[in-house]
C-alpha positions in Angstrom: 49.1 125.7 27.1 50.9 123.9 29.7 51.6 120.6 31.3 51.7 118.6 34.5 51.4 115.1 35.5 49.3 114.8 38.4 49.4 111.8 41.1 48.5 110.3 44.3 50.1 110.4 48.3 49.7 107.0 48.4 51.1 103.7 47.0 54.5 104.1 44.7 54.5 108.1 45.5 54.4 107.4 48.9 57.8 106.8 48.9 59.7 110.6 48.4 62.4 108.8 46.1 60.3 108.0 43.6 58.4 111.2 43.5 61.6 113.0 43.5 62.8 110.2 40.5 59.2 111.5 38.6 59.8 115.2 39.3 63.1 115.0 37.5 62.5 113.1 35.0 59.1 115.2 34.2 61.4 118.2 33.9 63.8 116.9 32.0 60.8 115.9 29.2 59.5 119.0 29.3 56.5 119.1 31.3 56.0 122.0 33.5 54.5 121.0 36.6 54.1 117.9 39.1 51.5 118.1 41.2 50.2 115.4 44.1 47.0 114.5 46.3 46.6 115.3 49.9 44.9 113.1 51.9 44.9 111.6 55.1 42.4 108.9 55.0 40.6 107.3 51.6 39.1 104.2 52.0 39.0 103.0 49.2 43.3 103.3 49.2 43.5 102.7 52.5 45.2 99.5 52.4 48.4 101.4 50.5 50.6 103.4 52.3 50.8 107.2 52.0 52.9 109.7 52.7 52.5 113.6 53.8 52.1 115.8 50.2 54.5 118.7 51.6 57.1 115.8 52.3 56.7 114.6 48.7 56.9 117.9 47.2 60.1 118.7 49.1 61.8 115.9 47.5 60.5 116.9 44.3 61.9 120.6 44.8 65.2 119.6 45.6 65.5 117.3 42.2 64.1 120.2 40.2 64.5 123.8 38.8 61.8 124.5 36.7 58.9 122.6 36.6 55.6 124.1 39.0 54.7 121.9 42.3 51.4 122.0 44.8 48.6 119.9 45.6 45.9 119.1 43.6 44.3 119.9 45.9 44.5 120.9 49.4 41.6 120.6 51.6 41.9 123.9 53.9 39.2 123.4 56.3 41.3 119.7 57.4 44.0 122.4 58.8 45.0 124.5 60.9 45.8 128.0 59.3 49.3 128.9 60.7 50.7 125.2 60.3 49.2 125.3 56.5 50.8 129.2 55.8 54.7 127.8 57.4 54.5 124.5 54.7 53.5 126.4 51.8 55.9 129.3 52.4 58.8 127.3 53.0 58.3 125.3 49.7 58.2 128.2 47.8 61.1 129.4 49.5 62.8 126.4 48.5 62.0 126.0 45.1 62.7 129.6 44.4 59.3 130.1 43.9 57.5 127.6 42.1 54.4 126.8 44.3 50.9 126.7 43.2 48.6 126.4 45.7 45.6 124.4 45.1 42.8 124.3 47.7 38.8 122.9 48.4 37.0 121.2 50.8 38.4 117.6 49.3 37.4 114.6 50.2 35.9 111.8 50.6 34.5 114.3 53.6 33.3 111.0 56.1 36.6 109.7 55.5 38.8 113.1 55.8 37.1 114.7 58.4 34.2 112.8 60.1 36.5 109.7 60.8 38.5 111.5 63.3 35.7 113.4 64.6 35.4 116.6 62.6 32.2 118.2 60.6 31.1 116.5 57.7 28.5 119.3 56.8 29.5 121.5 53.8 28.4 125.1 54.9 30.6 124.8 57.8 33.1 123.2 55.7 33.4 125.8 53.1 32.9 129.2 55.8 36.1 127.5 56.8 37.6 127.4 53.6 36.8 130.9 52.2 38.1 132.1 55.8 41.0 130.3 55.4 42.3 130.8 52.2 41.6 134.8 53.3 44.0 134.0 56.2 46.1 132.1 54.3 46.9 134.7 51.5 47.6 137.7 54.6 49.8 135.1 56.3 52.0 134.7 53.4 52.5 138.4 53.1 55.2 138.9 55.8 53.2 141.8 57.1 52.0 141.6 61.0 48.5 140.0 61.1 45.6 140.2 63.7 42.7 138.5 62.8 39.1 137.6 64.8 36.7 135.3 62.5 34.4 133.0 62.7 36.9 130.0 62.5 39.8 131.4 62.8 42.2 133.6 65.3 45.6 135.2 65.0 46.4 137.8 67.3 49.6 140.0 66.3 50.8 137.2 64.2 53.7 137.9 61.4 55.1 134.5 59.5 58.5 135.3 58.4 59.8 134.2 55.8 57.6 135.2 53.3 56.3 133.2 50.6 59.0 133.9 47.6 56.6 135.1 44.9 55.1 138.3 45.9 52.0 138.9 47.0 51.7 134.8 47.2 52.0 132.3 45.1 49.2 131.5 42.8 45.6 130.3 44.6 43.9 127.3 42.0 40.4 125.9 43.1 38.8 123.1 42.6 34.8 121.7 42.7 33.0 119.5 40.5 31.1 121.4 37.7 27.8 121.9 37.4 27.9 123.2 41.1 28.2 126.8 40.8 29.6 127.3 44.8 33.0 126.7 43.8 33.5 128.0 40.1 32.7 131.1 42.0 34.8 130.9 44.7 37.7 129.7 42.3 36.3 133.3 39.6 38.0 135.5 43.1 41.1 133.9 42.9 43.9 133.0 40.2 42.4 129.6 38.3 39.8 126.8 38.4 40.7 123.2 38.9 37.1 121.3 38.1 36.3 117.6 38.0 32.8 117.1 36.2 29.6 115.0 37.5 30.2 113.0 34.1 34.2 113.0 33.9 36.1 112.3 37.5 39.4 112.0 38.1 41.4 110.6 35.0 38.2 110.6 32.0 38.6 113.7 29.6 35.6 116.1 30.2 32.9 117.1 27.3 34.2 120.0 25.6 30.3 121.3 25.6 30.7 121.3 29.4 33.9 122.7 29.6 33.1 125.6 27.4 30.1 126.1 29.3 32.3 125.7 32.8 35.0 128.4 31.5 31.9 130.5 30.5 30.3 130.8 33.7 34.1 131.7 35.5 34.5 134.3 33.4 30.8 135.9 33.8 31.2 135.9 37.8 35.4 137.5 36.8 33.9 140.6 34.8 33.7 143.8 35.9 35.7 143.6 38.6 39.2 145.4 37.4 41.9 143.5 39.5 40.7 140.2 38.7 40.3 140.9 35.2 44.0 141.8 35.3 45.6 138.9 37.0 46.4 135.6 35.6 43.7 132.8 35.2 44.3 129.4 34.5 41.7 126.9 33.5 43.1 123.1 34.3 41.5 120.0 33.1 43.4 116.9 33.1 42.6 113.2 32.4 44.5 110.0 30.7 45.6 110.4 27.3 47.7 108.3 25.5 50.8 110.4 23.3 49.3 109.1 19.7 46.1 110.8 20.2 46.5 113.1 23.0 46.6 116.0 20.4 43.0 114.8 19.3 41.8 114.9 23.0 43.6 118.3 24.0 43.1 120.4 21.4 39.6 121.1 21.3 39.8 122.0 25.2 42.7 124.1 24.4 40.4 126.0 22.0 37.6 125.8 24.5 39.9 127.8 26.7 41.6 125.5 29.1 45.2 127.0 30.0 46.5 124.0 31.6 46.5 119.9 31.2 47.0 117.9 33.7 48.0 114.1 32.9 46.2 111.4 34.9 45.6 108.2 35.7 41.9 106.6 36.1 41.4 106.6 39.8 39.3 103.1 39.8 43.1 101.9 37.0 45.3 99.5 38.2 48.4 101.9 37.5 47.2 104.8 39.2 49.6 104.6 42.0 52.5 102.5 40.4 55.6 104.3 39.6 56.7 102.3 36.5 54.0 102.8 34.0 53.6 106.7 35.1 57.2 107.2 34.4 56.9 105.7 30.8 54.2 108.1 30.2 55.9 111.2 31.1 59.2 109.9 29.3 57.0 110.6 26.5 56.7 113.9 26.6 54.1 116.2 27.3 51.2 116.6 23.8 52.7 119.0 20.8 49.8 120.8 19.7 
């Protein structure tokens, strides 16, 4: 199993120094990934700075040799293709390869999209998503693309350079389980990020539910031979505390989960303050 500590664009980490000060100090602890929110607009932050994620991860990069870096997650459908392809390829470019790329519909949707005049309505919102993370993965390939969707055009397009890990880096997706419409989506591509109707961001989820989550992926994965061969990563993630967090993990671990992903409570008062973060991940990612 592996570990990453997970945290918000705003606040503290809106400043690239401290998330570069995290990033190194996470690696040099052991943990093997640092991964940040990307949003534009959340209300209920909104009176806290924030900072661009690709920005953030930059800095991180640059302190770093090791440890994994994205987005946790990236709402597609907020960008445009082409812009979103160039970021993502030259991060992984920079950090030798070391991108995961973690993609929904995020949210809050009034406040991401609606408030500068953009959809709000989830079919349209995920058609652009499933187009654009199609678009996204033949843009990162180097190879000369021409494409004519619904959403999305690229005529005689080739982005150059490609991403450093070959055919792209790894696609992660996230939904809240029990919907179905993402654990899907996330069962055609390389791992499943899920928050849970009765465990958001920061509270562990039920074992029962995860087992029942990691279940389903795998149903909608078998039979089809290339999937069943690639990689998949299960991440869950929540606040754990380094006395008990072997307790907590384990049973998830057994459940199946491939990754853990240290939070803070999003309604805690230290979930965007540098200083109590850092004494967590001096800590150590959990021994199990």
């Amino acid at each position: 199993m592996r570990f990453s500590v997970n945290v918000p664009n705003f606040g503290d980490f809106a400043d690239p120094r401290a998330v570069a000060t995290l990033a190194a100090t996470a690696e040099q602890a052991g943990w093997d990934g640092l991964f940040v929110w990307d949003h534009v607009l959340h209300r209920r932050h909104q009176k806290r700075p924030f900072a661009d994620p690709w920005m953030l991860l930059t800095a991180a990069a640059l302190t770093t040799s090791r440890i994994r870096l994205g987005t946790l997650l990236t709402p597609v459908p907020r960008y445009r293709p082409q812009q979103l392809a160039r970021q993502v390829a030259t991060l992984d470019r920079l950090s030798g390869g070391r991108v995961v790329f973690a993609a929904g519909l995020g949210g809050p949707v009034e406040d991401e999209y609606a408030s500068f005049g953009d959809t709000a309505g989830p079919r349209e919102l995920a058609g652009r998503l499933d187009e654009g993370l199609e678009l996204l993965a033949r843009l990162w390939s180097g190879e000369p693309v021409d494409h004519q969707g619904r959403h999305y055009t690229a005529r005689d397009m080739t982005l150059l350079p490609a991403t450093a890990q070959r055919p792209r880096p790894p696609v992660w997706i996230g939904g809240f389980w029990p919907h179905r419409g993402p654990m899907r989506r996330a069962a055609r591509w390389d791992g499943a990020v899920p928050l849970f109707e009765t465990a958001r961001h920061g509270q562990v989820p039920d074992v029962t539910q995860v087992r029942e989550l990691i279940g389903f992926v795998r149903e909608q994965r078998a039979g089809g031979k290339e999937r069943e061969e690639r990689p998949f990563e299960f991440v869950l993630g929540g606040a754990t505390d380094p006395a008990t967090a072997r307790d907590v993990i384990g049973p998830l671990r057994d459940a199946g989960a491939t990754w853990w992903d240290e939070r803070r409570l999003q309604g805690g008062p230290d979930l965007d303050r540098l200083a109590p973060v850092l004494r967590r991940v001096e800590a150590g990612p959990p021994t199990l």
